[in-house]
DRENDO-1510 file (C-alpha; in Angstrom, 1 decimal, always signed):
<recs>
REC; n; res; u; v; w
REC; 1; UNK; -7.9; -11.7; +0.5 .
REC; 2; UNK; -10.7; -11.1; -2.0 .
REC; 3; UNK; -10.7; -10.1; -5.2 .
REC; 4; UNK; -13.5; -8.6; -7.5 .
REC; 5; UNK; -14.4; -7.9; -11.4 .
REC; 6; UNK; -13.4; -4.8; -12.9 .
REC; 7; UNK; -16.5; -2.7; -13.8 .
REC; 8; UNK; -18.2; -3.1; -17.3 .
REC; 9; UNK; -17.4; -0.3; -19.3 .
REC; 10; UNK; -21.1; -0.5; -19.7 .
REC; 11; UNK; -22.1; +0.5; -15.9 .
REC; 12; UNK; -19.5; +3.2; -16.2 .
REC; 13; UNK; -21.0; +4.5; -19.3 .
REC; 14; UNK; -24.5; +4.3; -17.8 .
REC; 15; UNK; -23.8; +6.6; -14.7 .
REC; 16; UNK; -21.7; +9.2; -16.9 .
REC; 17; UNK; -25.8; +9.2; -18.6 .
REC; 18; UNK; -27.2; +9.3; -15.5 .
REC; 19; UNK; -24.9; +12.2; -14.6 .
REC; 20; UNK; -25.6; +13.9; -17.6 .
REC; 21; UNK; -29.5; +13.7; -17.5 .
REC; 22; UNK; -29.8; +14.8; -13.8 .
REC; 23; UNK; -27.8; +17.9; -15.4 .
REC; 24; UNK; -30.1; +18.4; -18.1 .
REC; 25; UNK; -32.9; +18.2; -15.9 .
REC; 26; UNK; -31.9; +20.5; -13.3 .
REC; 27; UNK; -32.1; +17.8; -10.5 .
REC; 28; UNK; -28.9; +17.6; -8.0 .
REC; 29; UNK; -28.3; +14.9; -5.6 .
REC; 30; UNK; -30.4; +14.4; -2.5 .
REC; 31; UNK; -26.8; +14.7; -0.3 .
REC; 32; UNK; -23.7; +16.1; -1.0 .
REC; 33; UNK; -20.8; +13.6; -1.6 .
REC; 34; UNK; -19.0; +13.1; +1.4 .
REC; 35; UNK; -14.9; +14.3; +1.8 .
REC; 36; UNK; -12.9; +11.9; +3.9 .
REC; 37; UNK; -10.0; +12.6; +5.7 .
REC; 38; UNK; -6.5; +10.7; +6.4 .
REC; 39; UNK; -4.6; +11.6; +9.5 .
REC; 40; UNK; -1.4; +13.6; +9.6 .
REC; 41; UNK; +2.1; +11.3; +10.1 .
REC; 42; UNK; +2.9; +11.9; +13.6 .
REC; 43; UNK; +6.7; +12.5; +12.9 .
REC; 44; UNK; +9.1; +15.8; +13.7 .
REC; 45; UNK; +9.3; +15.7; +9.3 .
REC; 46; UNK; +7.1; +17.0; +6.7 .
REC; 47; UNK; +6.6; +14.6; +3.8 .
REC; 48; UNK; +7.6; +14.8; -0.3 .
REC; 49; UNK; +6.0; +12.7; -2.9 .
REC; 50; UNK; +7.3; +12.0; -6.5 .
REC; 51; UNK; +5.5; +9.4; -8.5 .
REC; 52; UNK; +7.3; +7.6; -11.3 .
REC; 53; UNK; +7.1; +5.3; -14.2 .
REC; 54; UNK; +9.0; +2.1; -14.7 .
REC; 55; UNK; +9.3; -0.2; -17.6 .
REC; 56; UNK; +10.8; -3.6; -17.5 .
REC; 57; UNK; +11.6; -4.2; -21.2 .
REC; 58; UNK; +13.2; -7.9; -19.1 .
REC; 59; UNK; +9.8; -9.5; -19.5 .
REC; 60; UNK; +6.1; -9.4; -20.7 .
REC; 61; UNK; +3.0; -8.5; -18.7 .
REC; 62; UNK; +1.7; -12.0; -17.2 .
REC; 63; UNK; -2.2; -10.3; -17.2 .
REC; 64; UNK; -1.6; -8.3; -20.5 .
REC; 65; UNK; +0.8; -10.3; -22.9 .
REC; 66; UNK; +0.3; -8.4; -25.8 .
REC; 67; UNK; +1.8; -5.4; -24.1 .
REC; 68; UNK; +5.5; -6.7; -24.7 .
REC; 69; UNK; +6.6; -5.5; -21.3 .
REC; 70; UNK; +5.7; -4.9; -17.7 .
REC; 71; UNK; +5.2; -1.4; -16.3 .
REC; 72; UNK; +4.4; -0.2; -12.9 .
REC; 73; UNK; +3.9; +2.6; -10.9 .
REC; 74; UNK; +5.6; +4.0; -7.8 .
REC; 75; UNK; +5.2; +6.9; -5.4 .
REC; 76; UNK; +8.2; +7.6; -3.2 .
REC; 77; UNK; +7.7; +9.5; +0.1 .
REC; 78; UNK; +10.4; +11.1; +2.1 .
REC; 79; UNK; +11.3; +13.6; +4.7 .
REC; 80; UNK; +11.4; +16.8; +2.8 .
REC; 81; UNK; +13.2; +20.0; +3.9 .
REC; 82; UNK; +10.4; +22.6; +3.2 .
REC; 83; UNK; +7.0; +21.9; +1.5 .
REC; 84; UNK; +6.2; +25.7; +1.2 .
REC; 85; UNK; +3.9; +26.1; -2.4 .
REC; 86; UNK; +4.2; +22.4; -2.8 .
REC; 87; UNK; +0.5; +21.5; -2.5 .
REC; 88; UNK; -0.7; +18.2; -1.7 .
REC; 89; UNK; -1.1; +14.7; -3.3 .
REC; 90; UNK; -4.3; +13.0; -3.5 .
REC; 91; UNK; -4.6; +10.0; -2.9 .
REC; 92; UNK; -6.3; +9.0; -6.4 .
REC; 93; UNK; -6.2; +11.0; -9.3 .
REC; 94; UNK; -8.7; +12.5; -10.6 .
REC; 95; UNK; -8.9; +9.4; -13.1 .
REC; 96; UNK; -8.3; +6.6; -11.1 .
REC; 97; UNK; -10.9; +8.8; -8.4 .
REC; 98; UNK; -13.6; +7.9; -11.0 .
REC; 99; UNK; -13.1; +4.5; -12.0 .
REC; 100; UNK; -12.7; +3.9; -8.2 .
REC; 101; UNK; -16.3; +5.6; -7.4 .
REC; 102; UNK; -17.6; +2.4; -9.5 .
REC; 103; UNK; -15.6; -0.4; -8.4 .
REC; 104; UNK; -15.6; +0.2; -4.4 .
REC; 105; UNK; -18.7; -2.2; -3.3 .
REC; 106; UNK; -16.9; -4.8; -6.2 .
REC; 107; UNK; -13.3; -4.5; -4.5 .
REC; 108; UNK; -14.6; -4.6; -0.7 .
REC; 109; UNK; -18.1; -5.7; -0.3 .
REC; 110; UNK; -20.2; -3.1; +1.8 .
REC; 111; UNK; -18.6; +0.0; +0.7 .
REC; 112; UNK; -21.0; +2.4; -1.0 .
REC; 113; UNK; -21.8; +2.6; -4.2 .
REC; 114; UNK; -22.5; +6.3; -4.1 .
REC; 115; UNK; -22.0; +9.4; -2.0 .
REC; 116; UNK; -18.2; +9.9; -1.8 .
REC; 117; UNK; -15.8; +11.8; -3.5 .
REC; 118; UNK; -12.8; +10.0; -3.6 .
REC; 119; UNK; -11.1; +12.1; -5.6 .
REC; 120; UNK; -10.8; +15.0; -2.5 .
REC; 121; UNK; -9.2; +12.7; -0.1 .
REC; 122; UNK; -5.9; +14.7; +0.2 .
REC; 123; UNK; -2.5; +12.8; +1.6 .
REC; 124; UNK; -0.2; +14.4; +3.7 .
REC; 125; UNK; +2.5; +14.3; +1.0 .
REC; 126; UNK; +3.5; +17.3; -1.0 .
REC; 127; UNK; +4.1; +17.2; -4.2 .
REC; 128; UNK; +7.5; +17.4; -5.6 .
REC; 129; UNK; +8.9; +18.8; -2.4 .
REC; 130; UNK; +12.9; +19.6; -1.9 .
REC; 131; UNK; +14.0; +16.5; +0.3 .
REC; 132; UNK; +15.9; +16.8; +3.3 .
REC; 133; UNK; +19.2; +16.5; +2.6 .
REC; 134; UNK; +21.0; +13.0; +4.0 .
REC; 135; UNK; +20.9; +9.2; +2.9 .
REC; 136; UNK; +18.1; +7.6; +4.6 .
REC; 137; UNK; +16.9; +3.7; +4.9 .
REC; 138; UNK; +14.5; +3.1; +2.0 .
REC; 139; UNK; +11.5; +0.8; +2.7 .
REC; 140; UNK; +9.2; -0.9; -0.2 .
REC; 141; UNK; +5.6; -1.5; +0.0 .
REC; 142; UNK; +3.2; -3.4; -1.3 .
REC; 143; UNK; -1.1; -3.4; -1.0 .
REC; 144; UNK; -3.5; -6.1; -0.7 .
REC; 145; UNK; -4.8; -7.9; -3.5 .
REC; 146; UNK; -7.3; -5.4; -5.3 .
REC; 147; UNK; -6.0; -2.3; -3.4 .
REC; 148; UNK; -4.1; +0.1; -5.5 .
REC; 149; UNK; -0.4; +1.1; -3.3 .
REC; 150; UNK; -1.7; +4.2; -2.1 .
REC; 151; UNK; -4.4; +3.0; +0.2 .
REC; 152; UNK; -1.4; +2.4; +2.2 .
REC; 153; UNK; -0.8; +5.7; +2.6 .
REC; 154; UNK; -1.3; +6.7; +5.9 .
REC; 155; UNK; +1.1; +4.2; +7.9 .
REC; 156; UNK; +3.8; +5.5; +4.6 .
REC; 157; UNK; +3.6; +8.8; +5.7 .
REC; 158; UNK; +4.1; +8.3; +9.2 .
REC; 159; UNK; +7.3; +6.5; +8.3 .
REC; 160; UNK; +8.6; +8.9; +5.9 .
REC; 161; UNK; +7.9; +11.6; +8.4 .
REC; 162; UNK; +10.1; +9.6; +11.1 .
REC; 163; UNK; +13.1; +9.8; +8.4 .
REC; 164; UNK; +12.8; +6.9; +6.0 .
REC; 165; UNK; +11.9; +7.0; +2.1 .
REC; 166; UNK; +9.2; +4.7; +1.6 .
REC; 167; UNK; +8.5; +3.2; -2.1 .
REC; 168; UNK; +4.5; +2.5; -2.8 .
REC; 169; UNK; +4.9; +0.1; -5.3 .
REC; 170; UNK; +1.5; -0.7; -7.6 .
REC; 171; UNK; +1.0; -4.0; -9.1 .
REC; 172; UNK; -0.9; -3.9; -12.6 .
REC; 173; UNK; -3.3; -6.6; -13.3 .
REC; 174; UNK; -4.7; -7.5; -9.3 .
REC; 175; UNK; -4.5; -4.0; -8.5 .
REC; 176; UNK; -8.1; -2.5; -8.7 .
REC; 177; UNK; -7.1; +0.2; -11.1 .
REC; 178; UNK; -3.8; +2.2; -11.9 .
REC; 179; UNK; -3.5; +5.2; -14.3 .
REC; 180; UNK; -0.7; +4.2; -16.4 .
REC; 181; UNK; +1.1; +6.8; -18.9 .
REC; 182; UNK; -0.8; +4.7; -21.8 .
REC; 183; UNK; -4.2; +4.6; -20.2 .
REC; 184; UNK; -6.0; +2.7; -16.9 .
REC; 185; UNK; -5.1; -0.3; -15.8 .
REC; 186; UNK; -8.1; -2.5; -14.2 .
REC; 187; UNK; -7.7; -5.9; -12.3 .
REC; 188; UNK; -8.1; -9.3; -13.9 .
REC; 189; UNK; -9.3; -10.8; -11.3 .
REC; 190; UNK; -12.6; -12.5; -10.8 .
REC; 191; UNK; -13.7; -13.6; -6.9 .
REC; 192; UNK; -10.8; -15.4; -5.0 .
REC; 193; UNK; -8.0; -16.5; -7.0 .
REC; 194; UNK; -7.3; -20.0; -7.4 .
REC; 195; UNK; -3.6; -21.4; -6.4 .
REC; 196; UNK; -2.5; -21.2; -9.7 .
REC; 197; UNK; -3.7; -17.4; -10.4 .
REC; 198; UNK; -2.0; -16.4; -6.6 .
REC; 199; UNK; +1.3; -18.0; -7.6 .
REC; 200; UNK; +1.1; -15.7; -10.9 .
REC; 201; UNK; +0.7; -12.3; -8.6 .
REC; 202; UNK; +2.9; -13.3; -5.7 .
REC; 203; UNK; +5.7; -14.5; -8.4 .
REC; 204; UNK; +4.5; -11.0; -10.3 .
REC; 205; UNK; +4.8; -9.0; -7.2 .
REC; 206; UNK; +8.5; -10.1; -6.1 .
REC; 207; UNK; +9.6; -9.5; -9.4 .
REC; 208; UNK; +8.1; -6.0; -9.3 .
REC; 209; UNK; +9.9; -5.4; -5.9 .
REC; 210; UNK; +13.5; -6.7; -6.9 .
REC; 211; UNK; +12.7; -4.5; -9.9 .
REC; 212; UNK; +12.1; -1.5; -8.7 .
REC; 213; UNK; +14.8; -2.1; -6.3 .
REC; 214; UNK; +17.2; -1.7; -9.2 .
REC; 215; UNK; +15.9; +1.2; -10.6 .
REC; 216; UNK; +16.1; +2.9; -7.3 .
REC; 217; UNK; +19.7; +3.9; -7.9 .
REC; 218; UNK; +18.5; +5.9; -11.2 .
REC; 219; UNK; +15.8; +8.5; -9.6 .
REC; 220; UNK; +16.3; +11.9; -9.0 .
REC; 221; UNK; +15.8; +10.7; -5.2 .
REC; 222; UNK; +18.8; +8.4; -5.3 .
REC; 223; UNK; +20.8; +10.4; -3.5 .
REC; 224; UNK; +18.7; +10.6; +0.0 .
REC; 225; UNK; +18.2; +6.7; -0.5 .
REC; 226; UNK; +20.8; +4.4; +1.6 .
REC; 227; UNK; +20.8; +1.3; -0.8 .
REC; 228; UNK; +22.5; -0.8; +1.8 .
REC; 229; UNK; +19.6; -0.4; +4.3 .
REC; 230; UNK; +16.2; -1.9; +2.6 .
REC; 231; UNK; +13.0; -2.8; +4.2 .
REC; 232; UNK; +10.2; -4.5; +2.5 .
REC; 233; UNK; +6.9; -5.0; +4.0 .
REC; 234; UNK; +3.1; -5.4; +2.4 .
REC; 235; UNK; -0.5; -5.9; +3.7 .
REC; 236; UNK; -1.9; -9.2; +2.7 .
REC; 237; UNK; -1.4; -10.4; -0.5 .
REC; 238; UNK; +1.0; -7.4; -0.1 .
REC; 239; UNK; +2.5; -9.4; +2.8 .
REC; 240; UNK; +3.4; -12.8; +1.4 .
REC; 241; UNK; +5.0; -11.0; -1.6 .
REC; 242; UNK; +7.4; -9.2; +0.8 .
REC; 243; UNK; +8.5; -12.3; +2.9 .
REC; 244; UNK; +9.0; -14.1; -0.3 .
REC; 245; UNK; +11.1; -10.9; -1.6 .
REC; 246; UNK; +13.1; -11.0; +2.0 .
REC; 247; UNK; +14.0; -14.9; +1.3 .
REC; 248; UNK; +14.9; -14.4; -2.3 .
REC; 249; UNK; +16.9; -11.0; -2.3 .
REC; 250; UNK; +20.3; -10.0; -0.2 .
REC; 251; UNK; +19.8; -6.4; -0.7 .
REC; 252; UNK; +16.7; -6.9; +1.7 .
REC; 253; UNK; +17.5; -6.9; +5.6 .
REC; 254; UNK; +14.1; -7.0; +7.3 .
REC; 255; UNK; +10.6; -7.5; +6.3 .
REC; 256; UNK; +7.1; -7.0; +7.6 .
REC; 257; UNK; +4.0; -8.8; +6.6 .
REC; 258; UNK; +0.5; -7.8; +7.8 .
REC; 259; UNK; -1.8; -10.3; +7.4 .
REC; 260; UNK; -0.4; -12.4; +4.6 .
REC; 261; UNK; -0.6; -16.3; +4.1 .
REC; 262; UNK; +3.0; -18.1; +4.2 .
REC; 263; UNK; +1.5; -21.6; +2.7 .
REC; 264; UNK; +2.2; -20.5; -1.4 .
REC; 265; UNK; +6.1; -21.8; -0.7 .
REC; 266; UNK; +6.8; -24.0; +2.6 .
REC; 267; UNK; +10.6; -23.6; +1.6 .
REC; 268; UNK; +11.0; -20.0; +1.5 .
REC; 269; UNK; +9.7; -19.4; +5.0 .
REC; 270; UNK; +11.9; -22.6; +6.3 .
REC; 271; UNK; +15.3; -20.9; +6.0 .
REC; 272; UNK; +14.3; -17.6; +6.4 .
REC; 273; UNK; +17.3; -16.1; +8.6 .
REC; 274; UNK; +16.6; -12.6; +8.4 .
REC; 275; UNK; +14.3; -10.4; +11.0 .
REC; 276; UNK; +10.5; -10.6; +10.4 .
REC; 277; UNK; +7.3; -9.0; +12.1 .
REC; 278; UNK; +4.2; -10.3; +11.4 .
REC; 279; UNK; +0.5; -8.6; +12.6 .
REC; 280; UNK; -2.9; -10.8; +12.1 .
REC; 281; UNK; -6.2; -9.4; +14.0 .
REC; 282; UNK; -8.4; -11.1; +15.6 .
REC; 283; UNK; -11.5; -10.8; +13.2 .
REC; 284; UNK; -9.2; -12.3; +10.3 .
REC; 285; UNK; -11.8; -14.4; +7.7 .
REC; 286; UNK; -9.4; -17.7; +7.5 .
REC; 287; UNK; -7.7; -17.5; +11.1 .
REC; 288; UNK; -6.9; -21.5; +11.0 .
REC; 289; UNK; -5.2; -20.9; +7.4 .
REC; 290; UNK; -3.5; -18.3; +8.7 .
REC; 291; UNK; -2.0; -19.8; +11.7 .
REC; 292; UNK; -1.2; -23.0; +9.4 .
REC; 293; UNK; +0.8; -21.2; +7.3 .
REC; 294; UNK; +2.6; -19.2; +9.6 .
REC; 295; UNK; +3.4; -22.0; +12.1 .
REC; 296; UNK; +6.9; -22.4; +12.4 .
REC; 297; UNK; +8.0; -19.0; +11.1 .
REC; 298; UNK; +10.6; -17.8; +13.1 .
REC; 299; UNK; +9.1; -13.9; +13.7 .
REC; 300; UNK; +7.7; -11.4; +16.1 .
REC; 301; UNK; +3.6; -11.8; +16.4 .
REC; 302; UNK; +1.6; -8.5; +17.5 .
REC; 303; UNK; -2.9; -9.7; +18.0 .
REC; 304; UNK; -5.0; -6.9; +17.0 .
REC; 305; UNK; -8.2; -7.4; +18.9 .
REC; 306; UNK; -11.2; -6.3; +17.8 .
REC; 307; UNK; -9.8; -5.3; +14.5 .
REC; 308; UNK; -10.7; -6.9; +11.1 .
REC; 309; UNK; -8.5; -7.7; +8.0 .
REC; 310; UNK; -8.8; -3.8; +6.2 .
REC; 311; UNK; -7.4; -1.9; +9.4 .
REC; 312; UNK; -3.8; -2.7; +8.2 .
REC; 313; UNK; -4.8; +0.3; +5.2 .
REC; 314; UNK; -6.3; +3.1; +5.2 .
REC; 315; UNK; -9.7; +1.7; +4.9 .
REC; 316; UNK; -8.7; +2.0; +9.2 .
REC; 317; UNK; -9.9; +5.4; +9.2 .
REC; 318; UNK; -12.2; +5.6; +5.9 .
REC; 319; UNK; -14.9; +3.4; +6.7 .
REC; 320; UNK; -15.1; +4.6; +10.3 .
REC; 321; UNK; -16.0; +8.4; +8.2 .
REC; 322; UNK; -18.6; +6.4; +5.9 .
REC; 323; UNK; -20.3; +5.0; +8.7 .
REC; 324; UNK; -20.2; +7.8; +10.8 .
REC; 325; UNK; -21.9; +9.4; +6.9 .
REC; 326; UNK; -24.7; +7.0; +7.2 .
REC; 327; UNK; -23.0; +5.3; +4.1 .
REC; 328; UNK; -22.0; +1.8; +5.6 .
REC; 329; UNK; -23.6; -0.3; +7.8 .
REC; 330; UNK; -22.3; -1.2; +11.5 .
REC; 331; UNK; -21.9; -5.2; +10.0 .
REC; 332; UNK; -20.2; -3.8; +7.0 .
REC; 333; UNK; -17.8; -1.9; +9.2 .
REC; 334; UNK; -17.3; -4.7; +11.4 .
REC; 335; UNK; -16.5; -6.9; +8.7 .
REC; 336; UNK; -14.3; -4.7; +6.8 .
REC; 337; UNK; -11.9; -3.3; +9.8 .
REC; 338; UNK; -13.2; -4.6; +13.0 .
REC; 339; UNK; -15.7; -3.1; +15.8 .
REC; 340; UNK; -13.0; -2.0; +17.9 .
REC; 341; UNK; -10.7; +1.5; +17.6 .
REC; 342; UNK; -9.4; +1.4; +14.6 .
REC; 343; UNK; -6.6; +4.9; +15.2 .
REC; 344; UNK; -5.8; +3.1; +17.8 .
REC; 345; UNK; -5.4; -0.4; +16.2 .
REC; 346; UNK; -3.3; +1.8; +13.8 .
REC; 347; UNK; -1.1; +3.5; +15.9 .
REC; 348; UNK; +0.1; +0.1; +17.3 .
REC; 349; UNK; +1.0; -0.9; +13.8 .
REC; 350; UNK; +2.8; +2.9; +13.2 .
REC; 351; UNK; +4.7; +2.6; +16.6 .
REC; 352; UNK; +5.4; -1.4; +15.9 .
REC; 353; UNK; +6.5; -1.4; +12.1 .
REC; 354; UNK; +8.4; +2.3; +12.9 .
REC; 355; UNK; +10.6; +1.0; +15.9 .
REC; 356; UNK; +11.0; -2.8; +14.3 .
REC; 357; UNK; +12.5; -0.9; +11.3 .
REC; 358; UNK; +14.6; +1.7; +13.3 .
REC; 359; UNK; +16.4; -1.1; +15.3 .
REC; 360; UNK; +16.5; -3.4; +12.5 .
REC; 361; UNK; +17.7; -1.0; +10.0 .
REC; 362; UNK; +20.2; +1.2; +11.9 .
REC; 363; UNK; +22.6; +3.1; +10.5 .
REC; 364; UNK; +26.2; +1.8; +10.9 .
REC; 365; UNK; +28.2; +3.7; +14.0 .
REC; 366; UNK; +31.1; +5.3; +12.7 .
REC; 367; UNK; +34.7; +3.8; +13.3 .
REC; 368; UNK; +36.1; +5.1; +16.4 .
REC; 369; UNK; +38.8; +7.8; +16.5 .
REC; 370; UNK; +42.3; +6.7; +18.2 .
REC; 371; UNK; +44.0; +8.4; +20.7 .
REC; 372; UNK; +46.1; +10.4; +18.4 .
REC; 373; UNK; +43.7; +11.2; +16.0 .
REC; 374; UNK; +43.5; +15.0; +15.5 .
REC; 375; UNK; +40.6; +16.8; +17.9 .
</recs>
């Protein structure tokens, strides 16, 4: 997991100049800015999204103290019934888009600089779409350190479109940016965090999770969400956080962690009774930590060969589009999500995480009917 600065308001300021001069001057860019794609959820479902607020007035903001209180930001996906006129989400807005055009190379080293429009990468999520009527199992999510939640988009959607509500839940501080109703949000984070920094965000994190698990109840969505069936599962630092959440909080019946250390807390993992799946690839930068700190786990394992640490986002099917742009560099790609297939990496985790969560999460059968109950 690494973590970069947030830009300098400086560097932001200077290319809005630059922007403005090459406007002045009549001089356009020597390519057009090139439009990535995510791949449609493969489910029999289209998908809703709402986004929503929350405010935990219970404590302060550990990377912003003087804000009083710690906020976060959540997009819930779910089957909907009909997403006719609903358009779809992007998956940045047009805010976090620009802040995002800066700090790419800073949050994953070899991603361009220029040359992409990030704010036209369009999910497969509608917006504010009527949801399919029925209570469903409700899974929680959370990113890597310095990814904002809705780079996990893609695997989401597939979920939701299989019948679950997914929560993306954004963490404030390590995210790379989040547009907040008072403003942006940029990470704190400089380089690799030291032990005492990563306890602050995985302690941060499960807090945010069991908090937003009690505000569930209170959405408009509450009633398609089946409270007594929650999932939690995260991609690295987005990982740990969720088997941490699984060892600390009942409500929680089975977790997934893709690619997360387990050495922050020995004694969480110990008594862990509760169903866990756990992915790792093969091009992982820290394999021996990894396996250190998962040894003794009890969990299901799935090896992704020829896959490197990013193909657990959607970074799986971006930077294979950049490259293919001439905008990252075959050793860039390599190091970001592997040489290998990356849809196909992917659509081991969708089928893996989707079919783990269906048998682990079932719905309960309904009692049986005696012989002289009424036909």
């Amino acid at each position: 997991m690494t973590q970069h600065p947030a830009p300098s308001r400086r560097t932001v300021a200077k290319g809005a100049l630059l922007a403005a001069a090459a406007t002045l001057l009549g001089t356009t860019p020597a390519r057009a800015a090139t439009r990535l794609r995510l791949p449609a959820p493969t489910g029999p479902h289209p998908v809703g999204v709402r986004t929503f607020a929350l405010t935990d007035t219970s404590r302060n903001d550990p990377w912003e103290p003087a804000a009083g209180v710690r906020e976060v930001m959540i997009s819930v996906l779910y089957p909907a019934r009909t997403v006719r006129g609903r358009p779809r989400a992007p998956q940045l807005t047009e805010a976090e888009a620009k802040e995002f055009a800066d700090l790419a190379p800073r949050v994953h080293e070899g991603l361009p600089a220029a040359g992409v429009d990030w704010g036209a990468v369009l999910t497969h999520g509608h917006v504010d779409a009527p949801p399919l009527p029925g209570r469903r199992p409700v899974l929680l999510y959370g990113p890597g350190g310095g990814d904002c939640r809705t780079l996990g988009t893609t695997l989401a959607e597939d979920l939701a479109s299989h019948g679950r509500v997914v929560v993306l839940v954004d963490h404030p501080g390590d995210a790379s940016q989040v547009e907040l109703p008072g403003g942006m949000r940029w990470t704190v984070l400089r380089g690799n965090p030291d032990p005492e920094t990563f306890r602050t965000m995985i302690d941060t994190r499960v807090a945010d999770l069991r908090f937003v698990l009690d505000r569930l109840g209170t959405l408009p969505l509450a009633p398609v969400m089946d409270l007594d069936r929650i999932g939690v599962y995260g991609h690295s630092a987005g990982g740990t956080a969720a088997v941490h959440a699984l060892a600390a909080d009942d409500r929680i019946s089975a977790g997934v962690n893709l690619e997360g250390y387990l050495d922050l807390d020995p004694a969480v993992t110990e008594g862990l009774d509760r169903p866990l799946l756990m992915f790792r690839t093969d091009g992982f930068e820290d394999a021996a930590r990894l396996e250190r700190s998962w040894a003794g786990v009890p969990a299901r394992r799935v090896l992704l060969a020829r896959s490197g640490h990013w193909v657990l986002s959607d970074y799986a099917f971006l930077v294979p589009q950049l490259q293919a742009a001439g905008l990252v560099t075959a050793g860039a790609r390599a190091a970001l999500v592997g040489p290998g297939d990356t849809a196909a990496a992917m659509a081991v985790v969708r089928r893996g995480v989707g079919s783990f969560f269906a048998r682990r999460l079932r719905a309960p059968a309904p009692p049986a009917r005696g012989r002289g109950a009424s036909q």
